[in-house]
N, C-alpha and C positions, 0 to 999 in steps of 0.2 A: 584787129584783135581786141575782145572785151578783158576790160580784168574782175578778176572774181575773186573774194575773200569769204570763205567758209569757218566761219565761228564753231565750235562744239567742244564738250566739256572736255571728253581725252580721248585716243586712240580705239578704237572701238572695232573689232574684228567683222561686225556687219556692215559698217560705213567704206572699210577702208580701201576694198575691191571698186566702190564707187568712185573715190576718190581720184583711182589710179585709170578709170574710163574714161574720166573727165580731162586730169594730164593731158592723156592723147590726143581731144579733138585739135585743131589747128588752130578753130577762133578764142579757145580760151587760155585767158593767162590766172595759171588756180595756184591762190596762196589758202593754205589750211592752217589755221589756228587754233593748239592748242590748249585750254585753260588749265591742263593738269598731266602729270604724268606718268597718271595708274596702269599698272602690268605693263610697262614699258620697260624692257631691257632692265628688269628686278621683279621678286615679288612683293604683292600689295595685299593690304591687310582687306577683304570682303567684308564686312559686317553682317549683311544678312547669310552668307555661308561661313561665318565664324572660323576660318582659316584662307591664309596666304596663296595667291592665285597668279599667274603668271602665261599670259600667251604664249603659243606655240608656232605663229604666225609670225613671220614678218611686217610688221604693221606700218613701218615708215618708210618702205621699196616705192619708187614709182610717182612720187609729185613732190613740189616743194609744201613743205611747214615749217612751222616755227611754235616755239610752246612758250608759252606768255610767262612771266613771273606771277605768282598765285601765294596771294599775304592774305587767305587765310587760314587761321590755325589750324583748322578742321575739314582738310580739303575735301570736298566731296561734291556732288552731283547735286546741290540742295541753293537756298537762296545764298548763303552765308558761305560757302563752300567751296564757289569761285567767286573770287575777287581779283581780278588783274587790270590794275589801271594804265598797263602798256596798252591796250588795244585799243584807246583814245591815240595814241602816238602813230599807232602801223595804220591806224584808218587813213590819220591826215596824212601820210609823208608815203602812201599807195596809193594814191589818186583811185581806188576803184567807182566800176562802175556800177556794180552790185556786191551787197553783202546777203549772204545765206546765211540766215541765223534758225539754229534748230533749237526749238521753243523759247521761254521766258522765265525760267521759273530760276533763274541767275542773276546774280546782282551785275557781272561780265553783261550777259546778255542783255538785259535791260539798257546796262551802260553803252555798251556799241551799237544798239536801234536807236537811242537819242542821238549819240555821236554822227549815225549817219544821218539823221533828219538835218542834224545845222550844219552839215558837210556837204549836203544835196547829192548823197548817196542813195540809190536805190534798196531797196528793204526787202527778199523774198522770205515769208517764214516760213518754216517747216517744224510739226510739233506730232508728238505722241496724245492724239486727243481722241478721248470715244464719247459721243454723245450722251449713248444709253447708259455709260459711266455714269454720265455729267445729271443724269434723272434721278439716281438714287440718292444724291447728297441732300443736307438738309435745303429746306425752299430758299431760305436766307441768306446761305450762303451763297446758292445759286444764282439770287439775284443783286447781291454785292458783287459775284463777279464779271456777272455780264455788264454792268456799269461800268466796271474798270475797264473791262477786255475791251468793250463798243468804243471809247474814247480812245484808247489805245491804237487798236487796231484801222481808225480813219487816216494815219499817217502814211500806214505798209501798203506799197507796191503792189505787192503778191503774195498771194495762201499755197504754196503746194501743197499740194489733202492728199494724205496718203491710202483716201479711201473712202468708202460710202459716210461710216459713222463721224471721221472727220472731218468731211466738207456741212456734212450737217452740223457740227458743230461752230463752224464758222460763218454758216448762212442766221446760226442762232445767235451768234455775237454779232449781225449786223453786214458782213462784208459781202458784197454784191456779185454776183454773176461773173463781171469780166476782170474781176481779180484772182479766180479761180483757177488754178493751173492743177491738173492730174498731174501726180508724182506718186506712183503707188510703194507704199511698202514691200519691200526685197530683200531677199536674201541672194548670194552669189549659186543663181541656179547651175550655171555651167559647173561648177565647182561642184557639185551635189550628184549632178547627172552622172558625170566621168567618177564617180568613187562607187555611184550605183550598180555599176556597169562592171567593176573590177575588186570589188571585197570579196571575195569567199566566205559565203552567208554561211554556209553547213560550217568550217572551221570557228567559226564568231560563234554559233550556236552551240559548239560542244564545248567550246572554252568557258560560253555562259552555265551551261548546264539546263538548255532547256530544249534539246533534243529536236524531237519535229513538231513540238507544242505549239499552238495557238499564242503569241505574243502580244499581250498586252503594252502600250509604251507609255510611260510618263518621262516628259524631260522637262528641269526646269529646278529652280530653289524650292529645296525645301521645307517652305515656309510657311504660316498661315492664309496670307493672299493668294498663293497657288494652291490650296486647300487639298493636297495630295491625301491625305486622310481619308476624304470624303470617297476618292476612288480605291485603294486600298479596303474600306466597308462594301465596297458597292462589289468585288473582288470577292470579298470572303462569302456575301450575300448569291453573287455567281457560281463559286463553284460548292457551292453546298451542293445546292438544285443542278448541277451539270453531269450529265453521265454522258461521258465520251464516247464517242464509236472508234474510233481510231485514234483522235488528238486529245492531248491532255491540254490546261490550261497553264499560263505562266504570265506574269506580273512583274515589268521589269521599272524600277527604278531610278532613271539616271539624272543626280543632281547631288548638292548638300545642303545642308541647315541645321538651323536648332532643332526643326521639327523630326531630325535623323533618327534619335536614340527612342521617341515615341514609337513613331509609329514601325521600327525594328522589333520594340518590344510590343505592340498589340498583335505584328502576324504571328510571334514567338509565341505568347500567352495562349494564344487562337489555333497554334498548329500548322497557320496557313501555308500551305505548300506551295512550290516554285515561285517564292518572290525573292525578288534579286535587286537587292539595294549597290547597284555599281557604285554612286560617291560622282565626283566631279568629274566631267570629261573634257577635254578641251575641243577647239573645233575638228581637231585635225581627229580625234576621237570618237564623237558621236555619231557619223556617219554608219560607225559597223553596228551601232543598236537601230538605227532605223532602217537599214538592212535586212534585219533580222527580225522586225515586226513584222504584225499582220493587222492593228488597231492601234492609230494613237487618240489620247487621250488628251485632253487639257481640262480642268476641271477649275479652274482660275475663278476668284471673282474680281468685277471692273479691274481687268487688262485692257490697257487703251490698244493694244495690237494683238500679239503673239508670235513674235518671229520663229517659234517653234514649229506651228501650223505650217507655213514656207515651208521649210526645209523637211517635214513628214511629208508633205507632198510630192516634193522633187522626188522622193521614192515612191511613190506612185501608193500610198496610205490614204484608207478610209479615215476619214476626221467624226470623234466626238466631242463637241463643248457645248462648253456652259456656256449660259445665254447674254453673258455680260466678259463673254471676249470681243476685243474692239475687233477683230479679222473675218468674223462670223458672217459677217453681210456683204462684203466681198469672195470671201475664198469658201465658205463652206454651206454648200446649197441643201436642203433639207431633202434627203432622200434621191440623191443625186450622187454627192462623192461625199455625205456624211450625214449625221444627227447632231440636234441640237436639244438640250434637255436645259429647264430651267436650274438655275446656279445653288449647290447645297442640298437638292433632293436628291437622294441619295438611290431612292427605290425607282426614279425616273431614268439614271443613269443605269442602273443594272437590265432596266428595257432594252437602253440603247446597246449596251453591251449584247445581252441577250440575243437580240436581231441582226448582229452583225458576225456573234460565234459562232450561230446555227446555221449560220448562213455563207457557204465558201464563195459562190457566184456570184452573191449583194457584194460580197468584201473586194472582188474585181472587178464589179465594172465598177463599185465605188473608186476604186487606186486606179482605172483606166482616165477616170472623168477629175482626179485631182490634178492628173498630170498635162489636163489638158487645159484646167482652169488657170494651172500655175505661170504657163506662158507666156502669159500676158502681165506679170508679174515680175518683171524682170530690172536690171541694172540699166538697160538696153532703153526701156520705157523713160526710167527718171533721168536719164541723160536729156533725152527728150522736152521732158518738163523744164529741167532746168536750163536749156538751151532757148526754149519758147520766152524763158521769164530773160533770161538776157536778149535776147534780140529785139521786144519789147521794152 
């Protein structure tokens, strides 16, 4: 039996399904560590949703952890945010064989990839990275960090790339061929299937108030990085020019932020009809609006992933994004199970919009061909990966 210590900032309702596949195999012994103990059994203060948030999940069922002591002031997800110098203690006195450490951008993190290097611990990383991100930044910066990252990263093991634009990101900091392990980005498809199969979509539609409408979906914060605005115009810009034969349009918003009380008040000022600002949902929540779509949307800019994308798909949804979502080169193929319009043009999204209203036929086999890209997308896969990287 291998032992395995899984590093990450805190409890996180798309990891933790993984967590608890991993428990089960026979050859691993899985300690989870972690550096904080946000929306765990209380509520925790969000900052980019500007109120108190609290899972609806069980998130500690099903493997052993432990949650480190975190001395800093200002605990958060950030360099300064997790500080816990116990995980120098549980490295040595765990004998493991590998540590999974999900990114770097922690002063923890940093601290237990050195710890395992002078402990003759193994090192897999896994990180949130988009390449086509990593192009728009200044040149400068981009090339301070690939000097750090190159030095850095000659130590690690192993890259799990959760995906086209990540593994190119790490072919670009230097790390070679057979440190590469596939671990793709996931969300808990099973979990997504079985709710697909059993919500009463006409009840969810008349409690929304959007009848047998064409549904629009945005899920996600609402905030300037998910640039919700951008499709909310692209919306008002659609249904001017839309004369319905039978279905009307409707525009559902599910998330919160600062950006709330704006962009409420431009459909308001605008008139705009059937837009529906639901507010926060939790997981056990969102299921009944993707349900009840018929397009979703992301309109993000530099999103190193989108674990939204996932779970529109396990409903079998046509995908539109912007061209600086990190999931875009794996999960949504251009004219296949969706469209892809460059990031902020506004009148390029209302094409894509356009082509997929008018169109009932494009919109199914596009949600036939999501459901079938998604499969391979699974818990089931990065079990795999990270079983390759400990046997190794």
């Amino acid at each position: 039996m291998r032992k395995l210590a899984i590093l990450t900032s805190h409890p996180i309702q798309y990891q933790v399904p993984l967590f608890q596949k991993l428990a089960k195999e026979p050859q691993v012994d899985l300690t989870v560590y972690f550096c904080w103990d946000f929306g765990v059994g209380k509520e925790s203060f969000d900052h980019e949703l500007g109120k108190n948030i609290k899972w609806d999940l069980p998130l500690l069922d099903g493997y052993n952890y432990k949650f480190l002591k975190n001395y800093s002031p200002r605990p958060e997800n950030y360099l300064l945010g997790l500080i816990n110098f116990g995980i120098v203690r549980e490295l040595k006195n765990g004998k493991y064989d590998l540590l999974f450490v999900h990114g770097w951008n922690s002063f923890t993190n940093i601290l237990a990839v050195l710890t395992a290097f002078l402990l003759g611990i193994s090192v897999a990383m896994h990180g949130d990275n988009c390449f086509a991100c990593e192009l728009v930044k200044p040149l400068w910066k981009r090339g301070l960090k690939k000097i750090i990252l190159t030095v850095f990263f000659k130590k690690i093991r192993h890259f799990l790339y959760m995906g086209n634009e990540d593994k190119k990101f790490y072919k670009y900091h230097g790390v070679p061929e057979n440190k590469l392990i596939s671990m793709p980005y996931a969300t808990d498809n099973d979990y997504f299937y079985k709710l697909s199969e059993s919500i009463d979509r006409k009840k969810v539609r008349e409690r929304e108030k959007v009848k047998n409408n064409i549904v629009i979906l945005f899920v996600g914060k609402l905030v300037n990085r998910k640039r919700p605005m951008d499709l909310l115009k692209a919306y008002e810009s659609l249904a001017k020019n839309y004369k319905p034969k039978t279905k009307s349009l409707s525009l559902i918003f599910v998330g919160d932020g600062n950006l709330r009380p704006e962009l409420e008040k431009y459909a308001r000022d605008r008139n705009l009809k059937d837009v529906v600002f639901a507010g926060f949902k939790n997981l056990t929540e969102t299921p009944e609006y993707y349900a009840i779509a018929d397009i979703f949307v992301i309109p993000s800019f530099n999103e190193c992933w989108g674990i939204v994308v996932n779970e529109a798909m396990c409903f079998g949804l046509p995908i539109i994004a912007s061209d600086t979502v990190g999931a875009i080169s794996d999960l949504v193929l251009e004219n296949k199970n969706g469209l892809i319009y460059k990031t902020g043009e506004i009148e390029n999204l209302v094409y894509c919009l356009e082509q997929l209203v008018k169109d009932d036929k494009k919109r199914q086999s596009f949600g036939k061909k999501s459901l079938e890209i998604i499969k391979n997308y699974s818990f089931d896969k990065d079990v795999e990966g990270i079983l390759r990287a400990i046997r190794s």
